[in-house]
py3Dmol code that shows the C-alpha trace and the ligand (Angstrom):
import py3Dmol

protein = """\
ATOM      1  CA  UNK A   1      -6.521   4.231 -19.431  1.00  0.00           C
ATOM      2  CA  UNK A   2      -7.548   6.144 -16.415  1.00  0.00           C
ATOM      3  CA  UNK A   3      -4.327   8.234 -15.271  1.00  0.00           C
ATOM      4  CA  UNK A   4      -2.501   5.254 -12.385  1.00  0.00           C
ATOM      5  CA  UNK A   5      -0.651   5.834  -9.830  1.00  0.00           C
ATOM      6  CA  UNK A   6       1.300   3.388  -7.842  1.00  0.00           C
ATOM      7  CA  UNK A   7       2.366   4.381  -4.349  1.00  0.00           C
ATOM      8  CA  UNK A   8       5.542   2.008  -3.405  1.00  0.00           C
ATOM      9  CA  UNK A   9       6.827   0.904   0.611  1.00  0.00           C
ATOM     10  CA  UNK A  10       9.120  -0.650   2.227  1.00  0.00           C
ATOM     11  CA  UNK A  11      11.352  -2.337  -0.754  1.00  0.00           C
ATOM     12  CA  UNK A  12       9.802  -0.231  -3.221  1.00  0.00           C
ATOM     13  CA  UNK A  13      11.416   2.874  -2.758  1.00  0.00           C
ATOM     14  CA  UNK A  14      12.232   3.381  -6.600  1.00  0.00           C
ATOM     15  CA  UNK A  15      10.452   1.559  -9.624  1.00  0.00           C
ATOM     16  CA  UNK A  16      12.921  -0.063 -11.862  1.00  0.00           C
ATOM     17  CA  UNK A  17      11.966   0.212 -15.368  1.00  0.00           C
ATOM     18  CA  UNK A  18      10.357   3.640 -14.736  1.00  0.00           C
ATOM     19  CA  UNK A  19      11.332   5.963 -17.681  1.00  0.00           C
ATOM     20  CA  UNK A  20      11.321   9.431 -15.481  1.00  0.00           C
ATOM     21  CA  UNK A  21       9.517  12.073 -17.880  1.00  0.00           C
ATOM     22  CA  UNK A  22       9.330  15.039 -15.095  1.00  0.00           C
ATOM     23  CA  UNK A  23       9.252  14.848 -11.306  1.00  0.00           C
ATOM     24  CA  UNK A  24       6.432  17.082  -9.317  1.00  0.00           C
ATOM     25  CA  UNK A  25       7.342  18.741  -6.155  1.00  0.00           C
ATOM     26  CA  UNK A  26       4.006  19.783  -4.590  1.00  0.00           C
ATOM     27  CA  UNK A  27       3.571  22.362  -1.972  1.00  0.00           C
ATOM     28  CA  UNK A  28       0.095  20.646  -0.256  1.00  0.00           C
ATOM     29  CA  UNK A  29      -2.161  22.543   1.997  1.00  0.00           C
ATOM     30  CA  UNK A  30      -1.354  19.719   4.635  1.00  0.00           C
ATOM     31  CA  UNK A  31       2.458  20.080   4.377  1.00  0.00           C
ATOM     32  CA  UNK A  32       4.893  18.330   2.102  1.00  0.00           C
ATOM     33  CA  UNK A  33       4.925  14.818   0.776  1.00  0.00           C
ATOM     34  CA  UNK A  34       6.606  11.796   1.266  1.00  0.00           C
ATOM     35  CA  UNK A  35       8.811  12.849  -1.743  1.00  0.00           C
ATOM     36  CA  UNK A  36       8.535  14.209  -5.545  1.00  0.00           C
ATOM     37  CA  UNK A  37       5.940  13.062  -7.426  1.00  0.00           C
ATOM     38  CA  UNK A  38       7.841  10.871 -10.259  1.00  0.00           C
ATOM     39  CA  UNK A  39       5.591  10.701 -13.880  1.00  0.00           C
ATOM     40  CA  UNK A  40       7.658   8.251 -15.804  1.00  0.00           C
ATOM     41  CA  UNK A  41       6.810   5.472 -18.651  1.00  0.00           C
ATOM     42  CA  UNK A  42       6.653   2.095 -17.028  1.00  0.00           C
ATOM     43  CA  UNK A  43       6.213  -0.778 -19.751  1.00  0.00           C
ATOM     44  CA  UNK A  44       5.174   1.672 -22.269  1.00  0.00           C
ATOM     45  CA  UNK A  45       2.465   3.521 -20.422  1.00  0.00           C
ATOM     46  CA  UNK A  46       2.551   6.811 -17.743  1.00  0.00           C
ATOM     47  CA  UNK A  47       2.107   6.181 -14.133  1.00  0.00           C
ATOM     48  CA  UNK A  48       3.196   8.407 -11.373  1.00  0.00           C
ATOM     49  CA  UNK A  49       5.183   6.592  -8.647  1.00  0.00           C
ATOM     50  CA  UNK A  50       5.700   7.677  -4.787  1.00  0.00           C
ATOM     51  CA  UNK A  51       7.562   6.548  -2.688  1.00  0.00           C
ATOM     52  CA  UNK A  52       5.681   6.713   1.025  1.00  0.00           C
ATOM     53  CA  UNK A  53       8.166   6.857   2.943  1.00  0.00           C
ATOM     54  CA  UNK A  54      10.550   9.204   1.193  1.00  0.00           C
ATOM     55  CA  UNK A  55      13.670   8.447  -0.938  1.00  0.00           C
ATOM     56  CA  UNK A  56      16.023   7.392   0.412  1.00  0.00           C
ATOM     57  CA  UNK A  57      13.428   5.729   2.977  1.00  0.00           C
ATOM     58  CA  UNK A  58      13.532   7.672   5.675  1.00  0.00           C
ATOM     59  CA  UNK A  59       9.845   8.309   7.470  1.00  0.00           C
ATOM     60  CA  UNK A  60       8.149   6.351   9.349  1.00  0.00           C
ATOM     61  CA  UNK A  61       5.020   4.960   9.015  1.00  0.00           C
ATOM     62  CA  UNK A  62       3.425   7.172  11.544  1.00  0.00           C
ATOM     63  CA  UNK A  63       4.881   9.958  10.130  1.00  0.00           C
ATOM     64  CA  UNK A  64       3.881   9.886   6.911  1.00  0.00           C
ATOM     65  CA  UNK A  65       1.833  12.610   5.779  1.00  0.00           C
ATOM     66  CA  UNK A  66      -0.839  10.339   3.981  1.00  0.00           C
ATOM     67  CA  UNK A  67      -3.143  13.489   3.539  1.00  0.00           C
ATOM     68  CA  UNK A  68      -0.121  15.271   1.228  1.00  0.00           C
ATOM     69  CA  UNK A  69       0.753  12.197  -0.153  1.00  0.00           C
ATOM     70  CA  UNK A  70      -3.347  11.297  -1.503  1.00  0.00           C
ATOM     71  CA  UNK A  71      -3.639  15.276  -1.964  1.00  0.00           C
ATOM     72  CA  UNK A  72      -0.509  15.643  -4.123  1.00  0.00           C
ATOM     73  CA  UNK A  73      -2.067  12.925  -6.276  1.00  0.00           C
ATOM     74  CA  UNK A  74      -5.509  13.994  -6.609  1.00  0.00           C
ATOM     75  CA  UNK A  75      -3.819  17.588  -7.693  1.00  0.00           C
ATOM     76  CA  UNK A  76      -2.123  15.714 -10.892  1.00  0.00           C
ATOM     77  CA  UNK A  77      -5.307  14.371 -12.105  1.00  0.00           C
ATOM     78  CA  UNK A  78      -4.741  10.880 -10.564  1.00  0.00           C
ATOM     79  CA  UNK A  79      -7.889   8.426 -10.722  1.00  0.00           C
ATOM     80  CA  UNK A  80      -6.389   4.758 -10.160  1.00  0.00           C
ATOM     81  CA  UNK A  81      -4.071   4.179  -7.381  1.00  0.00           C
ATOM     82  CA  UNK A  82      -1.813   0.456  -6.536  1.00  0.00           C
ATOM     83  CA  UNK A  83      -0.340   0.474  -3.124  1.00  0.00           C
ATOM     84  CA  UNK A  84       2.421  -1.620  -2.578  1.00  0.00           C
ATOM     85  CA  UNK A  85       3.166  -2.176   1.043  1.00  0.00           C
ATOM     86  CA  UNK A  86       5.102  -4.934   2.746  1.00  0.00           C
ATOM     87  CA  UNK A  87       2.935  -6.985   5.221  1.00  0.00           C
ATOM     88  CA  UNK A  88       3.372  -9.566   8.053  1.00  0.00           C
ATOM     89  CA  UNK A  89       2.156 -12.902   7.754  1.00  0.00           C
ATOM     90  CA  UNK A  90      -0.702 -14.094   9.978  1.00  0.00           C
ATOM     91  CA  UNK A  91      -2.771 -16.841   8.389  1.00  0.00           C
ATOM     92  CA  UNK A  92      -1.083 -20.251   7.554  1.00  0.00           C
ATOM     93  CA  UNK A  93      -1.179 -19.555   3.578  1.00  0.00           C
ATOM     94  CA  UNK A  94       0.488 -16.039   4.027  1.00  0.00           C
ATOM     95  CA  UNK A  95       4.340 -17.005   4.063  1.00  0.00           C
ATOM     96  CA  UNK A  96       6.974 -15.052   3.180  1.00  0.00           C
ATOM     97  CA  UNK A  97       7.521 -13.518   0.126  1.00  0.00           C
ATOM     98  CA  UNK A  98       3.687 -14.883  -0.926  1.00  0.00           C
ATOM     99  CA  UNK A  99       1.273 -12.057  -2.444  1.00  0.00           C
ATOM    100  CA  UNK A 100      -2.470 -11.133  -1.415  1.00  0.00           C
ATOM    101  CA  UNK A 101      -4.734  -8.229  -2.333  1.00  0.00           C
ATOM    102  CA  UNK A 102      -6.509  -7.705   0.418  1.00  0.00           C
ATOM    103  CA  UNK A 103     -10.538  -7.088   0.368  1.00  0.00           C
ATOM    104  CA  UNK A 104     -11.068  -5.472   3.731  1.00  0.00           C
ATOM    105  CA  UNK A 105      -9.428  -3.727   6.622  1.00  0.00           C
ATOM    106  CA  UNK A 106      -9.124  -3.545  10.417  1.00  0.00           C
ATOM    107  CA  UNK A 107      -7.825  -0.043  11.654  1.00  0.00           C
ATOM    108  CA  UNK A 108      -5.913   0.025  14.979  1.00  0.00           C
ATOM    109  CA  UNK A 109      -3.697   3.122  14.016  1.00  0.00           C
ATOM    110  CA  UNK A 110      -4.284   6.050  16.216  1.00  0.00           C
ATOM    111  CA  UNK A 111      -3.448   9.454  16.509  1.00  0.00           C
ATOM    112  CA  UNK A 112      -2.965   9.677  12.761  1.00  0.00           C
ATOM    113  CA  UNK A 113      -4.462  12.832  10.725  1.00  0.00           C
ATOM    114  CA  UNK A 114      -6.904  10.592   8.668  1.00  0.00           C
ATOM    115  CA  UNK A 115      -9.454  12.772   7.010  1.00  0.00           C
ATOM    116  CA  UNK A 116      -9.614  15.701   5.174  1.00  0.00           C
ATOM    117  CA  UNK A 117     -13.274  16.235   6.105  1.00  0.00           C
ATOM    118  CA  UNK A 118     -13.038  18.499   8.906  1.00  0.00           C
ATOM    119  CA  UNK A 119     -13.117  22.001   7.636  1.00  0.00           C
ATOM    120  CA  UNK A 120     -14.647  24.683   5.354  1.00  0.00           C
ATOM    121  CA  UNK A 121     -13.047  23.161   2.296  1.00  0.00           C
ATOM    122  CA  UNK A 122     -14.130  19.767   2.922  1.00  0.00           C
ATOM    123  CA  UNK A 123     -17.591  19.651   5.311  1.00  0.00           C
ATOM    124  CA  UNK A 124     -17.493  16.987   7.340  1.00  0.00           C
ATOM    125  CA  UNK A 125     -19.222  13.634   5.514  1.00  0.00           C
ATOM    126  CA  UNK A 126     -19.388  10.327   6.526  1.00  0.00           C
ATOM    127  CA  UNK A 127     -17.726   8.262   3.407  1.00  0.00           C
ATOM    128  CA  UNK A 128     -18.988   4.456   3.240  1.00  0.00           C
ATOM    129  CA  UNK A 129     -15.959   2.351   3.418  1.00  0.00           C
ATOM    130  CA  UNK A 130     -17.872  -0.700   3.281  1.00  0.00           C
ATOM    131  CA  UNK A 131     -15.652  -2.157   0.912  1.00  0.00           C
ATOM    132  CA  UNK A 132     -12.466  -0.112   1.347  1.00  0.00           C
ATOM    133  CA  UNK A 133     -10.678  -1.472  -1.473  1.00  0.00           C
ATOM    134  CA  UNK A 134     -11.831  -0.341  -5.183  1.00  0.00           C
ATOM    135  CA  UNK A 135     -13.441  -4.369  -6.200  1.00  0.00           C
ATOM    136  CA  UNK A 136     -12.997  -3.510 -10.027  1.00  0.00           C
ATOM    137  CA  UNK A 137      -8.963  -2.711  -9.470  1.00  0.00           C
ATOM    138  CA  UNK A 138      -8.962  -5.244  -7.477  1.00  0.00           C
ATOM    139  CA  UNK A 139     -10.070  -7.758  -9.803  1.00  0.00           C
ATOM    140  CA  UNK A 140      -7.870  -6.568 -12.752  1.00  0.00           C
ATOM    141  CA  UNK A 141      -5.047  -7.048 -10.226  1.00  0.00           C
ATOM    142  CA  UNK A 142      -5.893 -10.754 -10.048  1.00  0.00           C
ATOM    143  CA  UNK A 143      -6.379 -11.509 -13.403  1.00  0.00           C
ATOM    144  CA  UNK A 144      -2.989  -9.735 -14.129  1.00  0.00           C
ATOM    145  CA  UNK A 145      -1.473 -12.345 -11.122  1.00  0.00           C
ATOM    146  CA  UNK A 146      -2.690 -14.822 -13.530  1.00  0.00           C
ATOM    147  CA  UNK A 147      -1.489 -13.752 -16.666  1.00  0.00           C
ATOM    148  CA  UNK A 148       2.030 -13.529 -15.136  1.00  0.00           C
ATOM    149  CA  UNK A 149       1.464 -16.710 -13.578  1.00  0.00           C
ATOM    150  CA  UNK A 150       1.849 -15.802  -9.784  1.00  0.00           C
ATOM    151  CA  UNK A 151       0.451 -16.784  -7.347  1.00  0.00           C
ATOM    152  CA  UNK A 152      -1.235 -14.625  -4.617  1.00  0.00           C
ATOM    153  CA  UNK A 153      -3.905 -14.690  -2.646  1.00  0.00           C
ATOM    154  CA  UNK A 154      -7.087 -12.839  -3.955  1.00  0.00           C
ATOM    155  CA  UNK A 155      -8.439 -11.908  -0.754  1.00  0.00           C
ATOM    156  CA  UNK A 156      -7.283 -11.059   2.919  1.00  0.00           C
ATOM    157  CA  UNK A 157      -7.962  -8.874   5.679  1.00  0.00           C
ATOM    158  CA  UNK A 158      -5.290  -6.209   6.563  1.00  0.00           C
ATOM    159  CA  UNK A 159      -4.611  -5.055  10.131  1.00  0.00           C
ATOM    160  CA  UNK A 160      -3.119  -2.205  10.174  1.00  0.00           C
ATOM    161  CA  UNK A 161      -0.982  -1.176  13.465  1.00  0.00           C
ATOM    162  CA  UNK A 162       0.133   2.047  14.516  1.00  0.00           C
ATOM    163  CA  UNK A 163       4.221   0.447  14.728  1.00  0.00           C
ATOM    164  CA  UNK A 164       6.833   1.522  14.347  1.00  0.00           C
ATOM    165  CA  UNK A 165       7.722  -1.053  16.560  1.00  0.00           C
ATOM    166  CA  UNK A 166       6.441  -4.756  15.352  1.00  0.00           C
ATOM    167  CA  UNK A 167       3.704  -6.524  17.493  1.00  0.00           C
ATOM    168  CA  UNK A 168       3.505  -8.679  20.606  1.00  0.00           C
ATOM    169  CA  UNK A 169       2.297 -12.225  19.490  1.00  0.00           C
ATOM    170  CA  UNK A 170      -0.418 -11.383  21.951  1.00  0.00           C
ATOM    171  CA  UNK A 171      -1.392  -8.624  19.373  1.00  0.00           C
ATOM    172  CA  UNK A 172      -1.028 -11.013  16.732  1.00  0.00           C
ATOM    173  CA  UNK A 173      -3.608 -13.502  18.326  1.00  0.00           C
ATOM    174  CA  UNK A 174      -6.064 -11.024  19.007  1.00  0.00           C
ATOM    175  CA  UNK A 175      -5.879  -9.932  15.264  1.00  0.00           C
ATOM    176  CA  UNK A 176      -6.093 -13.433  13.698  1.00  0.00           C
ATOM    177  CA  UNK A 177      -9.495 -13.817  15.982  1.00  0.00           C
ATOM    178  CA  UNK A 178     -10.209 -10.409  14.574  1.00  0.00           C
ATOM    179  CA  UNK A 179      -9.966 -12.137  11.563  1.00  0.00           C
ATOM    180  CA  UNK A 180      -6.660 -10.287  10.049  1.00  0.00           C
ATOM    181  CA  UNK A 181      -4.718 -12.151   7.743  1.00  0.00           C
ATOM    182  CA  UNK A 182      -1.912  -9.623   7.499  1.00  0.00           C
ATOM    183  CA  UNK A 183      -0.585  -6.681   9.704  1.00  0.00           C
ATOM    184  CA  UNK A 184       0.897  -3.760   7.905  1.00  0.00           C
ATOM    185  CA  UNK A 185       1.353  -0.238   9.428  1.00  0.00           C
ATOM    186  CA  UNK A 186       0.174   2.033   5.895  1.00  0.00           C
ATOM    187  CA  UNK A 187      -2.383   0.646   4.850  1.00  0.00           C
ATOM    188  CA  UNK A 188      -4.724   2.957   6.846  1.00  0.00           C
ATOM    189  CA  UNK A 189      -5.396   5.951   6.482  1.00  0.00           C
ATOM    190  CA  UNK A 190      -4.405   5.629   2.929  1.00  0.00           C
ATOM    191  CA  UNK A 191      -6.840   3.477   1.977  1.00  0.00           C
ATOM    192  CA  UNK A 192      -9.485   5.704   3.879  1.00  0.00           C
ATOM    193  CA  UNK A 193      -8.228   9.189   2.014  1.00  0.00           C
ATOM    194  CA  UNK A 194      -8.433   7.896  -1.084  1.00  0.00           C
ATOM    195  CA  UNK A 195     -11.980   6.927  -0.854  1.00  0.00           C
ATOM    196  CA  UNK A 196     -12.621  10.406   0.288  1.00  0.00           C
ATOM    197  CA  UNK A 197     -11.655  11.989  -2.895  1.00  0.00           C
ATOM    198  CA  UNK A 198     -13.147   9.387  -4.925  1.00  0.00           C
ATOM    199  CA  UNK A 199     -10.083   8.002  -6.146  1.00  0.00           C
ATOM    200  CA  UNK A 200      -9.915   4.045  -6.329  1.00  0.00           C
ATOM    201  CA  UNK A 201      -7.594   2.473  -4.613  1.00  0.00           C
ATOM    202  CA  UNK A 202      -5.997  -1.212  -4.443  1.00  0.00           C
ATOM    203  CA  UNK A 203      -3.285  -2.742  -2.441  1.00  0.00           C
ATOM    204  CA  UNK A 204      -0.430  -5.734  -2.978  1.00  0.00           C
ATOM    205  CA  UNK A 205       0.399  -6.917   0.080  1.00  0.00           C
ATOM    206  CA  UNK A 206       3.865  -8.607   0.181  1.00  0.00           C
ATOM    207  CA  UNK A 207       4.292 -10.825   2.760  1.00  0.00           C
ATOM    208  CA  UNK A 208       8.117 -10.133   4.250  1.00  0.00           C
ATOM    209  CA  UNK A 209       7.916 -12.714   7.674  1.00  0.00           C
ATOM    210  CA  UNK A 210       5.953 -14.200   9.492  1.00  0.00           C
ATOM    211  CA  UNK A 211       4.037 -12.208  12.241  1.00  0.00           C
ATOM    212  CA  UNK A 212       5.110 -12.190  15.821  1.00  0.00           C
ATOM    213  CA  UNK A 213       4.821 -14.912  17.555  1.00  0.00           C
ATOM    214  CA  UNK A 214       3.956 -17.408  14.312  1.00  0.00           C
ATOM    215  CA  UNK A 215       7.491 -18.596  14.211  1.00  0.00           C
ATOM    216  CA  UNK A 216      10.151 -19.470  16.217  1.00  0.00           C
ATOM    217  CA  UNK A 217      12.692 -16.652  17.693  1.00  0.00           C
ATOM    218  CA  UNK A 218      12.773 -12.764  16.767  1.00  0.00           C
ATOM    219  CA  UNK A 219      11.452 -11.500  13.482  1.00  0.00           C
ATOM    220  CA  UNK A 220      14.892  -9.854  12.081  1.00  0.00           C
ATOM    221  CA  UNK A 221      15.311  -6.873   9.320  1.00  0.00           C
ATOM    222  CA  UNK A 222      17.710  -9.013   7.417  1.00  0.00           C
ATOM    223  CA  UNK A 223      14.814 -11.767   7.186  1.00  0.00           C
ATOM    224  CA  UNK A 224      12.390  -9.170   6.391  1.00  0.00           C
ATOM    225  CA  UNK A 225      14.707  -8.073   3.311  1.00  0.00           C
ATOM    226  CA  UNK A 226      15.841 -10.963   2.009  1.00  0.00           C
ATOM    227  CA  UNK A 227      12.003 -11.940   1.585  1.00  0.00           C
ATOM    228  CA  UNK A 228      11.078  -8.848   0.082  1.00  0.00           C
ATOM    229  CA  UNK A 229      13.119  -9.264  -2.475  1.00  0.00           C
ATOM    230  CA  UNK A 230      11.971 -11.983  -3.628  1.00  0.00           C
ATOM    231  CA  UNK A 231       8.012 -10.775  -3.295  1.00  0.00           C
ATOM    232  CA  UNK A 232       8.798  -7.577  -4.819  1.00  0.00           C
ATOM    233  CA  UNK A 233      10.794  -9.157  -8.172  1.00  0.00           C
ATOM    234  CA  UNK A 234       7.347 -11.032  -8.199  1.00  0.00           C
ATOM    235  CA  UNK A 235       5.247  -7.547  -7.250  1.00  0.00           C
ATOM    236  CA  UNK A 236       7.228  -6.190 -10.456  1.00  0.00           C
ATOM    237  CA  UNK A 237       5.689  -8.479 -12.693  1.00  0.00           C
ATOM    238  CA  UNK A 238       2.709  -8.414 -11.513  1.00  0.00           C
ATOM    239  CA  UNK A 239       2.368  -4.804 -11.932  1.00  0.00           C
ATOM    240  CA  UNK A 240       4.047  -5.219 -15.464  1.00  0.00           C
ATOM    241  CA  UNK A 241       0.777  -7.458 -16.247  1.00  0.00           C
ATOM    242  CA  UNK A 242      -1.783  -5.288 -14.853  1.00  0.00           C
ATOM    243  CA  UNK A 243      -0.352  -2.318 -16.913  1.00  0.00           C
ATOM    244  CA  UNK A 244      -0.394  -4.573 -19.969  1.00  0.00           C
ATOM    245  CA  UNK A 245      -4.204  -5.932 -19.298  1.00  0.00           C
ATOM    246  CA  UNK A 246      -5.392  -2.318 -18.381  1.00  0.00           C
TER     247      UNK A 246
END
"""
ligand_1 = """\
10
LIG
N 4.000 -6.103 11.290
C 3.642 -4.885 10.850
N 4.081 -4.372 9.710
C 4.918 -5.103 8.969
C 5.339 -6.384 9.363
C 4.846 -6.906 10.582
O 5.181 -8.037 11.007
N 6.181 -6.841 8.395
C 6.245 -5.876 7.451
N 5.493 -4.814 7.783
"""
view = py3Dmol.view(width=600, height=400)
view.addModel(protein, "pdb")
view.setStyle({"model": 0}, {"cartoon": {"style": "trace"}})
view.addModel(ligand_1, "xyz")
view.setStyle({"model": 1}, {"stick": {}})
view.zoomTo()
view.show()
């Protein structure tokens, strides 16, 4: 099996189940990552889990240091990686606490250091992101939903915003004409690094509310982690069935 990794948000701050074998605290020539590198035996195989945003969870998304963080993992010989990220909902069939692996992206970060071609030790190319998300992982992920008998949605287009602050509904209309089906604020430039250094790279997007302005009143932290808990107890099996499939 090609050496996984699985990079965990909001609500996945620490895999239970992980057997830790040795944690890696990498020095990066971009600065420091979100937090040690943790190599540990989940259901009887070696992954290396991250947590993005720091454990305890304490950076923001537009503060995370996704060129460390994809770096770090390229260093320890890292070829497969699962994101994990919790999501808005935009499209009717994305509730809360529902799954999707999203096919495609729409970027509307900014100001976010997002490539590491732009120097002597990485030229400046032009990657295709066509398809940003590896299809092949991608697919395994889906046949693992079934095995475990979830169910998610096999395709979707992220947005992701810059946050931290959620969106206006306004925002949230434009996007669904954009054609986003849920709004995130990691999945890029993760996604876009990882292509870079050739690594594939898949996402579960767990849907933790509705997105502004698709339901009635505010969109409230305690909502967001009651239904997170329930999509990630579902995210754990699902992961438990990929590992088992791969
Ligand atoms: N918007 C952006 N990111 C999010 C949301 C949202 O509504 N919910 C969880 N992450």
């Amino acid at each position: 099996m090609a050496k996984l990794a699985i990079i965990g948000g909001t609500g996945l701050t620490q895999l239970s189940d992980l057997t830790i074998i040795k944690r890696d605290k990498l020095t990066t020539p971009y600065g420091a990552p979100s937090a040690d590198f943790i190599t540990g035996e989940f259901n009887h195989k070696e992954v290396i889990f991250l947590a993005r945003h720091g454990n305890p969870h304490t950076i923001a998304p537009h503060k995370i240091n996704y060129r460390a963080n994809i770096w770090g993992l390229k260093q320890l010989g890292v070829e497969h990686i699962v994101a994990v990220a919790a999501v808005g909902g935009i499209t009717a069939e994305m509730v809360p606490a529902h799954i999707a692996i999203p096919d495609q992206i729409i970027d509307y970060t900014h100001s976010r250091l997002h490539t590491f071609f732009e120097d002597e030790n990485y030229p400046v190319t032009h990657i295709d992101f066509s398809y940003p998300y590896n299809q092949k992982l991608r697919a395994a992920l889906i046949i693992a939903a079934s095995h475990a008998n979830i169910s998610i949605s096999p395709m979707g287009t992220y947005g992701c915003t810059q946050g931290p602050r959620l969106e206006t509904a306004a925002e949230i209309n434009r996007m669904e004409k954009d054609g986003c089906n849920v709004v995130g604020m990691t999945g890029m430039p993760e996604a876009g690094l990882a292509k870079e250094l050739e690594m594939d790279y898949a996402a579960i997007s767990v849907i933790a509310n509705w997105a502004a302005g698709k339901t009635e009143g505010e969109i409230t932290m305690a909502d967001i982690e009651h239904n997170l808990h329930a999509g990630m107890a579902n995210t754990a099996l699902l992961l438990k069935a990929f590992i088992d499939l791969a």
